[in-house]
LUMMI-80352 format. One line per 4 residues: for each residue x, y, z of C-alpha. Coordinates in nm, 2 decimals. Layout:
<sites>
X,Y,Z; ...
</sites>
This chain:
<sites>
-0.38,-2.18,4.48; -0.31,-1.80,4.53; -0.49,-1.67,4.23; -0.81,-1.90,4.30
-0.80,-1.75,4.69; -0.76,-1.41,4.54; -1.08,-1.46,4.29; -1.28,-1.57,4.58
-1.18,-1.27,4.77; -1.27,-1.05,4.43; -1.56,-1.20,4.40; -1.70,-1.19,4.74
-1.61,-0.81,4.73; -1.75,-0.75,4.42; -2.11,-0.86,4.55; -2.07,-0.72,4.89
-2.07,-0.42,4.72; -1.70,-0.33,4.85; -1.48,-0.11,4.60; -1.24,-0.25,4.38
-0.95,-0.13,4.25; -0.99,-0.09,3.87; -0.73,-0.37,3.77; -0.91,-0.59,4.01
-1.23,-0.54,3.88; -1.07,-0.57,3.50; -0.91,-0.93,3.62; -1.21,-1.02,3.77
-1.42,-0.96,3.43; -1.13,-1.13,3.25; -1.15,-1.43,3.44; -1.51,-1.48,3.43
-1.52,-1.39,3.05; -1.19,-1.60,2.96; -1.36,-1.85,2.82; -1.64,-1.73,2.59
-1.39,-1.44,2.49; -1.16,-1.75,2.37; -1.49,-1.90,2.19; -1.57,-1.55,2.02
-1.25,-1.52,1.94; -1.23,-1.85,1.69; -1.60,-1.83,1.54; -1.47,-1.52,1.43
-1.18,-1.67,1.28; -1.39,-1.94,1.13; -1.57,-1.69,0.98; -1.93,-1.82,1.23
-2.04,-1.48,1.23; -2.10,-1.48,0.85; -2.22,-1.88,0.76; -2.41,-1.83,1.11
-2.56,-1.54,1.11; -2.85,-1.60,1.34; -2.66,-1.83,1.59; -2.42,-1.51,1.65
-2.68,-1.23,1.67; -2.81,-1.44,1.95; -2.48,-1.57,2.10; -2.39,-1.16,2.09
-2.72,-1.04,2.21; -2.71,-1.26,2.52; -2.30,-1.15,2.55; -2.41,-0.84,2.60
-2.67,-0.89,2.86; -2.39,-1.04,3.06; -2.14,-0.72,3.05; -2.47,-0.53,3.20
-2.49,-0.78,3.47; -2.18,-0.77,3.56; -2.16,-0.42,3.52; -2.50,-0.36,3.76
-2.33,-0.61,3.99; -2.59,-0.91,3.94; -2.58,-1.29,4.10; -2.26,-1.45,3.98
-2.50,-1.75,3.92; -2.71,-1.49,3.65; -2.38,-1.38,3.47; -2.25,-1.75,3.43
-2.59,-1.85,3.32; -2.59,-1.59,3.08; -2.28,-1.70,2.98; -2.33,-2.06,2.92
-2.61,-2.00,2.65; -2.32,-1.73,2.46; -2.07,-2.03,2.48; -2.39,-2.27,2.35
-2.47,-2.06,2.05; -2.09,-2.03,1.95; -2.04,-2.37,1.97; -2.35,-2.42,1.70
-2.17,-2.11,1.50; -1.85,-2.32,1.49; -2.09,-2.62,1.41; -2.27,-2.45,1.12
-1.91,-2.28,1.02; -1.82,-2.63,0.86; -2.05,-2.69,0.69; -2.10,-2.36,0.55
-1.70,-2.37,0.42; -1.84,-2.67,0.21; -2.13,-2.54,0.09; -2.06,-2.17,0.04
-1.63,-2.20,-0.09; -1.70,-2.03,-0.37; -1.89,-1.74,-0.21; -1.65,-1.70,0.04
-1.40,-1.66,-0.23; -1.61,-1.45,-0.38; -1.69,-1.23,-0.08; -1.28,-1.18,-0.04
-1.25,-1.08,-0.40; -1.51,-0.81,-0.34; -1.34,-0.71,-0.05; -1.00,-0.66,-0.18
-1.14,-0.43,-0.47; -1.27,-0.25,-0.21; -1.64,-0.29,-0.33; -1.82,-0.16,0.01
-1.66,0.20,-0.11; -1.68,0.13,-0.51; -2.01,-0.09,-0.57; -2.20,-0.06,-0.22
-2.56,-0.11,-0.30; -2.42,-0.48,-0.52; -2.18,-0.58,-0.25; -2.48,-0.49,0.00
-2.71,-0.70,-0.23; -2.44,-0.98,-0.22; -2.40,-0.97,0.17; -2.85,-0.96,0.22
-2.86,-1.24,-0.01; -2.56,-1.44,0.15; -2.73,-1.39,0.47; -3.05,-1.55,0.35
-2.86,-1.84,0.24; -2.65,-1.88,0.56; -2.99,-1.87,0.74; -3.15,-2.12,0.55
-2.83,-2.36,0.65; -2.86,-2.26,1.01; -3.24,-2.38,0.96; -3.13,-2.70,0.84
-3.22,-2.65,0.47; -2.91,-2.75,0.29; -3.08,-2.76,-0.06; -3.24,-2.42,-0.03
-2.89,-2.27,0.04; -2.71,-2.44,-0.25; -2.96,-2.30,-0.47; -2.92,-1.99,-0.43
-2.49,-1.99,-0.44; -2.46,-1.92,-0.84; -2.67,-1.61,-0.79; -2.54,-1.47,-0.47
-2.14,-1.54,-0.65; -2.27,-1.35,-0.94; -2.36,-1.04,-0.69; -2.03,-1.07,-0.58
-1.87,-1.05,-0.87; -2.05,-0.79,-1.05; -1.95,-0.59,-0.72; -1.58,-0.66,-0.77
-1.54,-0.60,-1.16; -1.76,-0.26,-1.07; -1.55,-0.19,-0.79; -1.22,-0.26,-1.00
-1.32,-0.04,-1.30; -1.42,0.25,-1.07; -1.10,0.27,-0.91; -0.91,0.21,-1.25
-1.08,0.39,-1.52; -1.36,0.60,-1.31; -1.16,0.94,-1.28; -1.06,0.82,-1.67
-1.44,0.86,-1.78; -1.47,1.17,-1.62; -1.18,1.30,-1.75; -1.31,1.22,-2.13
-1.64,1.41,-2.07; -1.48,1.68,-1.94; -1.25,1.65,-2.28; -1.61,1.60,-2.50
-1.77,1.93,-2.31; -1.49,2.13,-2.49; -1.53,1.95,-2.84; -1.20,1.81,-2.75
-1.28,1.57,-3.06; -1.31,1.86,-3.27; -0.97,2.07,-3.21; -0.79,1.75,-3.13
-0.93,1.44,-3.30; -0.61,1.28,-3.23; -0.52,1.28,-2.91; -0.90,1.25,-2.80
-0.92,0.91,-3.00; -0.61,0.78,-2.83; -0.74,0.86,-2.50; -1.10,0.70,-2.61
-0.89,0.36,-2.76; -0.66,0.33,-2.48; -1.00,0.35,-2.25; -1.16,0.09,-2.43
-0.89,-0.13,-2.44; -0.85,-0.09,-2.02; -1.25,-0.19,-2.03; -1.21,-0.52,-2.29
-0.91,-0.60,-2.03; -1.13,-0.59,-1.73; -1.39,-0.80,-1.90; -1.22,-1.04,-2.06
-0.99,-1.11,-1.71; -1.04,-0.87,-1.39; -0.71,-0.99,-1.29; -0.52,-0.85,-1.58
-0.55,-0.51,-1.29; -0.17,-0.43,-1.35; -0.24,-0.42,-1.80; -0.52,-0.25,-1.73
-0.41,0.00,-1.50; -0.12,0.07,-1.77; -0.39,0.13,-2.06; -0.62,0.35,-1.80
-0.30,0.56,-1.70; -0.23,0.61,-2.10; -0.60,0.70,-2.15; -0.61,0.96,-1.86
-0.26,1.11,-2.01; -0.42,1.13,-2.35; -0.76,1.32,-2.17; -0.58,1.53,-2.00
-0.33,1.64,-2.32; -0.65,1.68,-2.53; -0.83,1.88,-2.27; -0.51,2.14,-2.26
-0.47,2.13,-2.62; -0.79,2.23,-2.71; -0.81,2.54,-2.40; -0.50,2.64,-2.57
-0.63,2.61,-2.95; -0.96,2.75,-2.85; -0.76,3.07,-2.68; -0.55,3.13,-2.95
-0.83,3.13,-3.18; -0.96,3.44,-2.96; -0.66,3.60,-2.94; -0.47,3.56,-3.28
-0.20,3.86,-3.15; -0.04,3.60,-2.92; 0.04,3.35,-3.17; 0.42,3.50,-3.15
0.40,3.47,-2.75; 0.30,3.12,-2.78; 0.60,3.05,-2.96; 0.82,3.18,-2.78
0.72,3.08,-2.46; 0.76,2.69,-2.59; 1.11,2.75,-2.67; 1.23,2.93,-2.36
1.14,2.61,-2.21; 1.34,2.46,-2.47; 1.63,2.75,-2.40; 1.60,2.69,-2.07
1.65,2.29,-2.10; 1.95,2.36,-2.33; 2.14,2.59,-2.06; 2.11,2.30,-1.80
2.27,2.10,-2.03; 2.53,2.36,-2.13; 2.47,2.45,-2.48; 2.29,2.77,-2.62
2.01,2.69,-2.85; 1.94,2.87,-3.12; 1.55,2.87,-3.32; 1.61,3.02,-3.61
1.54,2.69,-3.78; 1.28,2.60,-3.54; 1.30,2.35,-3.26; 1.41,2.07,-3.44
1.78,2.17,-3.42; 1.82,2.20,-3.04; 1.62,1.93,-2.95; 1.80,1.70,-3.19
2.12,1.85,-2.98; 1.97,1.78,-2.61; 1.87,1.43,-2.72; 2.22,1.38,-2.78
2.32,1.54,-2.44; 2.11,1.28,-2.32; 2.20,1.02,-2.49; 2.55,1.06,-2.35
2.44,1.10,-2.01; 2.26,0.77,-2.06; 2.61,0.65,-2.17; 2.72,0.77,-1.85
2.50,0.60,-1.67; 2.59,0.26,-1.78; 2.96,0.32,-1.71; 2.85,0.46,-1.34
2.65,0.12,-1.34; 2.96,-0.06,-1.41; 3.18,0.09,-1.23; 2.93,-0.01,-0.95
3.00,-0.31,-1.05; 3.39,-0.35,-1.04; 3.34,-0.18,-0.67; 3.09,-0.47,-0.60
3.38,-0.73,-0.71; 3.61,-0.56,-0.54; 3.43,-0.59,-0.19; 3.35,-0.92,-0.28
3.75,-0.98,-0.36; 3.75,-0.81,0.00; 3.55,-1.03,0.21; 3.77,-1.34,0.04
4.03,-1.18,0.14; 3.92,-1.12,0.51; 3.78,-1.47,0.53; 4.14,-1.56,0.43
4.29,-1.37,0.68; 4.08,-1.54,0.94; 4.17,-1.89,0.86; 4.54,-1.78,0.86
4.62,-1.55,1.09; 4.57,-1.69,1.49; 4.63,-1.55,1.80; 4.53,-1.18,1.94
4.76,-1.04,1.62; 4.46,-1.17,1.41; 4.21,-1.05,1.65; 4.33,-0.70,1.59
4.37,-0.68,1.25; 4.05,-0.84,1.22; 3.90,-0.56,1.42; 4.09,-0.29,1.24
3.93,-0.40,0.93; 3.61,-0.36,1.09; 3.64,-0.04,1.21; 3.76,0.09,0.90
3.48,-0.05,0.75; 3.25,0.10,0.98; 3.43,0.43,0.93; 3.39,0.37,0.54
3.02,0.33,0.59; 2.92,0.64,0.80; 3.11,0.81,0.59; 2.85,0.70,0.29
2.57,0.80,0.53; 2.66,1.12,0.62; 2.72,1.19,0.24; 2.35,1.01,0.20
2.21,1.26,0.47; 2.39,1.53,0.27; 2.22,1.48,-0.05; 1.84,1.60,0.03
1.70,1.89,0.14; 1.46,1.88,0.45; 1.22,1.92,0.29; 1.28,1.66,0.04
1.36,1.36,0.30; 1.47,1.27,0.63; 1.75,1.01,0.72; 1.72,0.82,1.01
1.94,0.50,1.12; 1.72,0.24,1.36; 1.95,-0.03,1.42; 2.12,-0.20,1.13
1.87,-0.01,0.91; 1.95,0.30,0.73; 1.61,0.49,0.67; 1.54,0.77,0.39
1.19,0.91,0.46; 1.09,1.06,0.16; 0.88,1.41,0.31; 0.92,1.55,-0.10
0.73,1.25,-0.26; 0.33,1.25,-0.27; 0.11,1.09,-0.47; -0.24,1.18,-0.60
-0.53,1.05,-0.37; -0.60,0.70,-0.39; -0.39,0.68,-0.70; -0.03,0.51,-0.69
0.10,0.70,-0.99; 0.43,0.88,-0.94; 0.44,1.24,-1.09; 0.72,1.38,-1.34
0.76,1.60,-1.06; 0.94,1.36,-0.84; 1.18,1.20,-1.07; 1.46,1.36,-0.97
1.41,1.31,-0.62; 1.39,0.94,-0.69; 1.71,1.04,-0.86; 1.84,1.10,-0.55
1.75,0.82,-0.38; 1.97,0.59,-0.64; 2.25,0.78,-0.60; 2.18,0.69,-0.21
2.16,0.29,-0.31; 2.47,0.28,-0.52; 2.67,0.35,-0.26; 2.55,0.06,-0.09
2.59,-0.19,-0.34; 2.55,-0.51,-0.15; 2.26,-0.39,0.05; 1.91,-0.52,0.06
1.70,-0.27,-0.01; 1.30,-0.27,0.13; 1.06,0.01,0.02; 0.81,0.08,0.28
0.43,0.23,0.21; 0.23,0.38,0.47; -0.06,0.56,0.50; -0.30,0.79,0.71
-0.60,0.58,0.86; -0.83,0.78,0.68; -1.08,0.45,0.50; -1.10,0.10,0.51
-0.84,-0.08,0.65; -0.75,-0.29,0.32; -0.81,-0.06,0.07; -0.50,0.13,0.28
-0.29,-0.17,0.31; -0.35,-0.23,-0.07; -0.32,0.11,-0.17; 0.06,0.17,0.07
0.17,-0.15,-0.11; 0.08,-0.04,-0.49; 0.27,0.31,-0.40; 0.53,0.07,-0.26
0.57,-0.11,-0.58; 0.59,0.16,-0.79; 0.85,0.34,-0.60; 1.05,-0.02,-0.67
0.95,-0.06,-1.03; 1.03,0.28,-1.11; 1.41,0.25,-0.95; 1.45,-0.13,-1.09
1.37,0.07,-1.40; 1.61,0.35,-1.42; 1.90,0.14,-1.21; 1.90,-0.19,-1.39
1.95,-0.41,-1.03; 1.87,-0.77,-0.96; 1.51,-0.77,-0.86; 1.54,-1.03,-0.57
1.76,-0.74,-0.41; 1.45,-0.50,-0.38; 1.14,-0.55,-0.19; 0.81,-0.36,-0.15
0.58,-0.40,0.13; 0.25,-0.22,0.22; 0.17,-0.16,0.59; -0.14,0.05,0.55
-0.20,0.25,0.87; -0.03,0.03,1.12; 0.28,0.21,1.14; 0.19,0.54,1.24
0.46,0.78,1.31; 0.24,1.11,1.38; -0.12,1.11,1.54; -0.41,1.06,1.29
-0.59,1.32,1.41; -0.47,1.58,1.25; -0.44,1.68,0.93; -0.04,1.74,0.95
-0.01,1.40,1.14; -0.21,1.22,0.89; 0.03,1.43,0.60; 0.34,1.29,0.81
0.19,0.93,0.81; 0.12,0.90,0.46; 0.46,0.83,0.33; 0.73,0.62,0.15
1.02,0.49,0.34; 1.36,0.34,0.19; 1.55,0.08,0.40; 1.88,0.00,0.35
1.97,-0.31,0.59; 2.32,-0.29,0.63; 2.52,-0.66,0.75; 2.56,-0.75,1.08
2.94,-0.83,1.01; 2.98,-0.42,0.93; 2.79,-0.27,1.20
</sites>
């Protein structure tokens, strides 16, 4: 009864010409465009502004006239008027929605497919071809002509589609083709008919892929990635073959340059290499450095492991205790435990905080979630390919999840909200799952413990409108949910 004396008032005001407060005069438009907002709200959802195209350019049209009359202070009686024919050409949007889910499913399937290839950025002038064409067909429902729009379904689908496997092969294999021209301007296929040939096979076989299924993405994303290694090899092999031709005195340097790097490798590893036989010899020696280290690696693994039965062997045993033990004596050793425990753990996370440099990552705790923000790791634009670069700070970061060995583990992408909307969300969560395939790679965990999600933009951290902001926002975050029982 309050609220309803209260709008009176408002409304009396309002048309007196008084002045409002602004969240008065917000509630008052809220409560006078409650309903239609509701209405707009679900054609939208139904997806009445595509199969209804002309009922919602007239529904919106006459919306609008309303937030200018209520804006220049017109009759109520206008505004509600106004109003009333919004709410009746939304109601025929919702009407024509149904029937267009029948008649155009597999356009609207279509459409989505499109969409989530990001076609509006990789095929515009199909997918706007597709959305002209779709509009003439929802129209032609809207006018009652049911056959008509049928008709022209196959055609419109195949507008679609052609903008989807466009849009897919652009964003797989288009910086590929340009990489293998570039390759072809140098007479790549001349100084390196190898390595060019691989690159062209491993291109065609991405195409055939794409072809024969466009949602064998992940194969032929593998193939592209081989192709553009192969382009890129060829295109450095033949600037180097090409120089050397020119300048036959650096032969020698050459050489030597290659096995510094060698020399180099060999002192990390703690041997001297020698090349007087070549660099067969010390290569043969730091592949079976590495081979040990590998060795090592499994025994670290299992030694993870016995720690992991160990806490397990632990947590029977404290579940034990409980059932024994009663009275406050119980209580306390119960609590003891716990707080050792506790002690245990951020003891693990300062050593985890310890490991990177600032400018590698940032560890943060945000409730029962430990947080390495990994600064150090980039990827190329609108590529979800992780650099040799970055391995060993990804090296890092398992050394961080062994010594939680029960933990769930949940890697975050994010991005700036520079482009569509989806293409980001996509995008965050292909960066995402390369991150996990990458560790589930090198670590050799159970994959259910691991999980990779893409948020896109929608978790900012910095502003967007700068460039350092949008550098800050475009980032990988690991989680490391610890139990409820230790924290």
């Amino acid at each position: 009864m309050y609220l309803m004396r209260r709008l009176s008032l408002l409304i009396v005001l309002f048309w007196c010409g008084s002045t409002l407060l602004a969240q008065d005069r917000d509630s008052l438009r809220e409560t006078l465009f409650s309903e239609t907002n509701k209405l707009l709200a679900q054609v939208q959802a139904e997806q009445g502004n595509i199969l209804s195209p002309s009922n919602f350019e007239n529904a919106m049209n006459r919306y609008n006239q309303a937030v200018r009359y209520f804006d220049k202070k017109k009759e109520l009686r206008n505004i509600e008027n106004k109003l009333a024919e919004v709410n009746k050409y939304l109601q025929q949007c919702l009407e024509t929605a149904k029937l267009g889910k029948v008649t155009f499913a597999s356009t609207l399937k279509a459409r989505e497919d499109a969409l989530k290839a990001n076609a509006p950025q990789y095929a515009e002038a199909y997918f706007n071809d597709a959305e002209n064409a779709f509009m003439s067909a929802a129209k032609s429902l809207e006018s009652g002509k049911v056959k008509k729009a049928k008709r022209k379904v196959p055609e419109i689908d195949k507008l679609y589609r052609q903008a989807e496997l466009i849009a897919i092969k652009a964003s797989i294999i288009g910086n590929v083709r340009n990489l293998i021209e570039e390759a072809k301007d140098l007479e790549a296929h001349k100084y390196t008919p190898i390595t060019f040939a691989n690159a062209q096979k491993y291109l065609s076989e991405a195409e055939s892929i794409l072809n024969s299924d466009r949602r064998s993405e992940a194969s032929a994303r593998e193939k592209a990635e081989k192709a553009e290694t192969e382009a890129k090899h060829a295109i450095y092999l033949t600037r180097q073959i090409k120089w050397l031709k020119k300048n036959e005195k650096e032969w020698e340097n050459q050489f030597l340059k290659e096995e510094t790097l060698v020399e180099q490798i060999a002192k990390m590893l703690g041997f001297e290499a020698t090349f007087e036989e070549g660099l067969e010899k010390p290569l043969k020696n730091i592949a079976q450095i590495v081979d040990a280290l590998q060795g090592e690696k499994r025994d670290l693994l299992k030694e993870v492991e016995e720690k992991n039965a160990k806490l397990k062997k632990l947590e029977a045993e404290l579940q034990e205790f409980r059932e024994k033990e009663q009275g406050l004596q119980a209580e306390l050793r119960e609590k003891q435990y716990k707080l050792e425990l506790k002690r245990q753990r951020e003891e693990l996370i300062k050593s985890v905080e310890a490991m990177f440099s600032p400018d590698e990552a940032t560890v943060l705790r945000k409730g029962d979630d430990l947080i390495i923000r990994l600064i150090g790791l980039t990827f190329p634009s609108g590529r979800a390919t992780i650099r040799p670069e970055f391995f060993a700070l990804l090296a890092k970061v398992q050394r961080a999840i062994r010594k939680f060995p029960n933990a769930p583990i949940t890697i975050e992408g994010h991005t700036d909200s520079i482009g569509d909307d989806r293409f980001n969300e996509n995008l965050s969560y292909e960066r995402a799952m390369a991150v996990k395939q990458y560790i589930l790679a090198n670590m050799g965990l159970d994959e259910s413990r691991i999980t990779a999600l893409g948020y896109g933009e929608s978790r900012p951290i910095a502003s967007n409108e700068t460039a350092q902001g949008r550098a800050q926002n475009r980032r990988i975050d690991i989680v490391i949910t610890f139990t409820p029982e230790v924290m």
